[in-house]
Each structure stands twice: as C-alpha cells, then as structure tokens.
N, C-alpha and C positions, 0 to 999 in steps of 0.2 A: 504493500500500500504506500503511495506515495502522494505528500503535502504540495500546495504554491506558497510560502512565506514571503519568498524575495524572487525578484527578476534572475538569483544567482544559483537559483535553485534544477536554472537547467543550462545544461551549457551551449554553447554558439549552435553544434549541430543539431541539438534538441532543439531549439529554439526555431532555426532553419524551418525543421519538421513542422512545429508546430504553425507558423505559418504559412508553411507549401498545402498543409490540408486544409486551413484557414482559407486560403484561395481558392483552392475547389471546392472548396460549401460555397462562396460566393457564388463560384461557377455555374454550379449544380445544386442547386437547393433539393431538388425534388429527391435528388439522393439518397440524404442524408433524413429525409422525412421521418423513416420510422427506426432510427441508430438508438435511442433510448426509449423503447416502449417498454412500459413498465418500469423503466428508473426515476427515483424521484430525488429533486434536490431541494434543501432547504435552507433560505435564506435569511440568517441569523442577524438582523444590522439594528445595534445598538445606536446608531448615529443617524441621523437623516439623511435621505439619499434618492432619487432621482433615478439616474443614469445607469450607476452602476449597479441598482439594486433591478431598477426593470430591464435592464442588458442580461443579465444571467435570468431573469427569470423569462424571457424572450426567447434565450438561446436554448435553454431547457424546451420550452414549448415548440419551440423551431425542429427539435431532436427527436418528437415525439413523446417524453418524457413529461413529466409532473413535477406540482413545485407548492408546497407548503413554508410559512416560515411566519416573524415578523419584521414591522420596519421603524419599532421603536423599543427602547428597551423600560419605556412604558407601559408598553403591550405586550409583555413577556414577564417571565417570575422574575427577572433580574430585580422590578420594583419590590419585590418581595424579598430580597435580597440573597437571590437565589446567586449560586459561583459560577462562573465560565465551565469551570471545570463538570459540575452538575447537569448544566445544561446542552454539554455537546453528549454527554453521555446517554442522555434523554432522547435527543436527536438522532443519534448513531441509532434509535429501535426504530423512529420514524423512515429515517430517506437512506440515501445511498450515497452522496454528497451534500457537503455545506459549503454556503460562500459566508463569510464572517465579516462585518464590520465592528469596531470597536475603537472608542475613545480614549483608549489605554495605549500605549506603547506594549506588543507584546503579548495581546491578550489571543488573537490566533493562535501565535505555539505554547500558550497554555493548552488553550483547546484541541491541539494538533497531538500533544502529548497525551492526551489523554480519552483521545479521538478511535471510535473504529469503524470509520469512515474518513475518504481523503476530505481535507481540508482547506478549502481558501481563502486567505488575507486579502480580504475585499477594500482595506485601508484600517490600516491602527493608529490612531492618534496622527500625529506627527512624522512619525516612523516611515510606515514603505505602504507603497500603493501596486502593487505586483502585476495586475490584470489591466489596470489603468500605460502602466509602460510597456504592455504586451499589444495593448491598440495603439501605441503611439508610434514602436516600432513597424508593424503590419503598416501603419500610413504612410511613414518614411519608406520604407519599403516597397508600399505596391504603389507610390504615384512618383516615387524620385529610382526607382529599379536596382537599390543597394541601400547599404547600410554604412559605409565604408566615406571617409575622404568630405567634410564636410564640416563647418563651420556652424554650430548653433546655439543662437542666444537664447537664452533663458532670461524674461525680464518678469520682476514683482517680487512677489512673496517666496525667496528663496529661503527664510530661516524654517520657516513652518511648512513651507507647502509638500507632501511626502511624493506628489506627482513628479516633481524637481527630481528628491532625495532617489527616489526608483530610479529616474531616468538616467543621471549624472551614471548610477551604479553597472544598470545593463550597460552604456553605452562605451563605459572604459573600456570594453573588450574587442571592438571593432578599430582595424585601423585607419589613422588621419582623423581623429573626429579635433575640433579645437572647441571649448566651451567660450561665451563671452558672459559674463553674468552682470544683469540691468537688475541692480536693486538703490532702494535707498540704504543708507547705512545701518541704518536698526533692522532690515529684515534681509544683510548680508547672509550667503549660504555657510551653516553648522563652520566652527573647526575643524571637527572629526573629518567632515569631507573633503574637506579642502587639503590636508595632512594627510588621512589614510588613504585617499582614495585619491585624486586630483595630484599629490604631490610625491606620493609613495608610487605611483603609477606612471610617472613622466610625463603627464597628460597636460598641454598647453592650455592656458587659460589666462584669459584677463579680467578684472572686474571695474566696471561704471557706473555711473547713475544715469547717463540723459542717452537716452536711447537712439533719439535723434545720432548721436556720433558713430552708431555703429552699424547703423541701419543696409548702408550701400556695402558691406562685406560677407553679411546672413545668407546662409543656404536654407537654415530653420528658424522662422523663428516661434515661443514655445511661451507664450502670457499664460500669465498667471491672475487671478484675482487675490487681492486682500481678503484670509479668513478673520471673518469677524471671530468667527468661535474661536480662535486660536487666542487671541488676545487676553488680557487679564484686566485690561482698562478701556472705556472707551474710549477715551479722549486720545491716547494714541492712534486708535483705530480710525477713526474720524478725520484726524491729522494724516493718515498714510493712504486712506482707501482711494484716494483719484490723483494718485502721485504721477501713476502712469495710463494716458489714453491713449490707443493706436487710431489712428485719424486719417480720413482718404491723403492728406496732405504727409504724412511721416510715412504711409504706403510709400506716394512716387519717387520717396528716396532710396527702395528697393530695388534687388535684383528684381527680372522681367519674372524667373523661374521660382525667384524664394514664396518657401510656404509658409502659413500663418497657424499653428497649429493649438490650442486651448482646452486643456480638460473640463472643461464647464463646471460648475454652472457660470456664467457671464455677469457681473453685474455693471460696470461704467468701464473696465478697462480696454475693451474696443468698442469702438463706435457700429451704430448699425449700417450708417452706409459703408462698412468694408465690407460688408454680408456680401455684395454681390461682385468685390473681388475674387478672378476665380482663383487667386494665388489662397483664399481664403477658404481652408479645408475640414472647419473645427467640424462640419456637420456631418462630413464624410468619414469621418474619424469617430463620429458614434458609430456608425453603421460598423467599418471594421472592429468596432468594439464587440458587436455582437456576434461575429463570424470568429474573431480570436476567442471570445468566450465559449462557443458553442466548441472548435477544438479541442478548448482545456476539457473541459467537460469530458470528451472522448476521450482526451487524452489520460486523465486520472483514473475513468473507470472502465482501462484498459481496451474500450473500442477506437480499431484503428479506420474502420471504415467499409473496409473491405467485401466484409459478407453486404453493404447498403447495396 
C-alpha cells in the first residue's frame, strides 16, 4: 500500500507515468468510464475547499467509482474532539481511499500511519500541497511539451502558501529550471527552503518585490493570493493582500509564449481582463487537475488501466 504526502514521494519516472496516463484519460475519457466500479473514496477536509475537494470527488465519479466524506471539520466528530488518528481508522471500514485536508502541519502522515487505506495530503496547513503540484506540472507539461530548461517566477505569498512550498520541491529535480521569487518582504519564501532545498541543491535563484522588473525574462509565471487564514492579524493582512495585481498593462511586458498559471481561488491579485489572455491558463489547469487526480487515484489503488 502506498501514500501521496509530498511531490517527492514519486520519483521523475513515476511521475512521467503518472502523467503519460493523465493524458490518455484526457484523450479517452470513455475508457477509463468504469476503472473504479465499486471503489469508493472519501474525502476527509478539515479546511475549506473548492477545487480541490470537488476535483477528486469529480475524478472518483469520472472513474466510475463513489465518494462519501466531509468538507468541514464541523461536520465531522473532529468537533467532538474526535483524533486524526480515530478517524482515518473509521474511514479505512468505509472507502478504499482518502484524500485529506488538514490545518495542521503533518496531520496526513499521522493519518497515513495509521491508515489501511492509501492516503492523500490534499494540503496540510502551510506545509505541502502534493496533488495541487501534480496539476501544475501536467500544465507545464502538456501546453509548454517538457518540464526541463525554464525560468519561473513565483510572485505573492511565498512564506505561507504550501502550492509554492510543493512546487519549489518537485521542480529541483528537472534540469535548467531558474526560480525568480516576487514577494514582499514579510511573506519572503521559508529559510529551510531557500538553504535545504534552493541552496543545498545549486538551484539559481533571485528574489524581488516589483514584478514589473522581471516580467520580460518568465517562461512561468505562478500568482499567488494573500491567505487571509494564514495570518494571525488582520491589519497585516489588509496591509499585504493587493501588494501584487497582474494587469493587461504588466501582461505586455511578457514573453509572447509565457504562461500565467494560479492555484485558485483568485481574489484581487489578477485582474479579470487577463481572463481572456490566452497566455492565461489558470482554468485549464483545473481541468488537468482532475485528469492528474483521476490517475492518482488509479495509481494508489493499483489500477493501471489496462483491463479499461
């Protein structure tokens, strides 16, 4: 049986895999229709959530497969003060997989440990967003045709945001990549990463604040919003949340090719007339979310496809 906690949990040629099949479910939906009949997954998320919570339960449904779970951890015995550890063991009688969100740093591979059923880190706290950098790469990938040799900024919330944290992590392992990182000074990216990962790894990087300066050298670029939740005050929040707008005007200082790529949800930091930039891919980047999801999926509970 085997967990997702981190992007690092599979290596390049897994990883490969897991999007070469990714592809062909785009390709072939009809395929892949009835791959999980009779499997069911359930989606544990402590935290609020959207995207990533109706992405796996889409991709489940996509599979043929069923899906029980909740999407608050008000709506689960956790308000009762029930444990991580309790409640994936509860779940392990229900489904056959879980995806896990949680406000904790960590709290997946509690559950993972104690789990028998494979396990996914849907996002933990601050920490790593796994599935989330598995559609970011699938979009790099299937609209730029590599992974390799490429220049991308990261601007906003690099202290907190875990879509960052993941990404920085997968992407050291492909060669040529250069980081540029657009923050203000208070939500510069971790120590740790910049040290274990960024500087223990030889990996080029520069860090700015005005994004305008760096705009005409991006092959990616990779906005972020200000988490309000992450904060501990408002009045910082407030102070930081429209530091950075992307604006049709900071557009035409880009390459003709560069993409615009954003884990959502959006709230001021692109404008909506770049929506109909086609360099501006964040919507096609859900979709591949759901097609890398519906992989894992296959992927964990040992369906390769084949007998579809």
């Amino acid at each position: 049986m085997r967990h997702l906690m981190s992007p690092l949990d599979f290596t390049v040629e897994e990883l490969d895999r897991l999007m070469d099949l990714a592809t062909d479910i785009e390709n072939n939906r009809e395929k892949y229709a009835h791959v999980c009949d009779g499997k069911v997954l359930a989606t544990c998320f402590y935290e609020p959530s959207t995207r990533t919570r109706l992405s796996f339960e889409s991709a489940m449904i996509h599979l043929g497969g069923q899906v029980l779970g909740f999407a608050s951890a008000d709506s689960s015995s956790a308000a009762k003060g029930e444990s991580v550890s309790d409640t994936i063991r509860v779940i392990s009688c229900f489904a056959d997989i879980c995806a896990m969100r949680h406000p904790k740093e960590g709290a997946p591979m509690v559950a993972a440990s104690k789990s028998s059923i494979p396990v996914i880190n849907a996002g933990d706290g601050g920490h790593q967003h796994p599935t989330q950098t598995l559609t970011d790469l699938m979009t790099i990938r299937s609209l730029k045709g590599n992974l390799n040799d490429m220049t991308i900024g990261l601007c906003g919330d690099l202290k907190f945001g875990r879509t960052v944290h993941s990404l920085i992590n997968a992407l050291k392992r492909y060669s040529g990549i250069n980081f540029v990182f657009i923050s203000p000074e208070e939500l510069r990216i971790p120590d740790y990463i910049r040290s274990d990962i960024l500087d223990h790894n030889h990996i080029p990087y520069k860090e700015v604040i005005k994004l305008e300066d760096v705009m005409p050298e991006l092959d990616i670029l990779y906005m972020t919003r200000v988490q309000r939740e992450r904060f501990f005050n408002e009045e910082d929040y407030v102070r930081l949340k429209d530091f950075y707008i992307l604006t049709k005007e900071k557009m035409n200082l880009a390459k003709e090719n560069m993409m615009v790529l954003h884990p959502l949800p959006r709230v001021n930091e692109i404008s909506v007339e770049v929506d109909d930039d086609p360099r501006a891919v964040y919507f096609k980047q859900v979709q591949y979310g759901m097609y890398i999801r519906m992989a894992l999926i296959m992927t964990l509970l040992g369906l390769d496809g084949k007998e579809a």
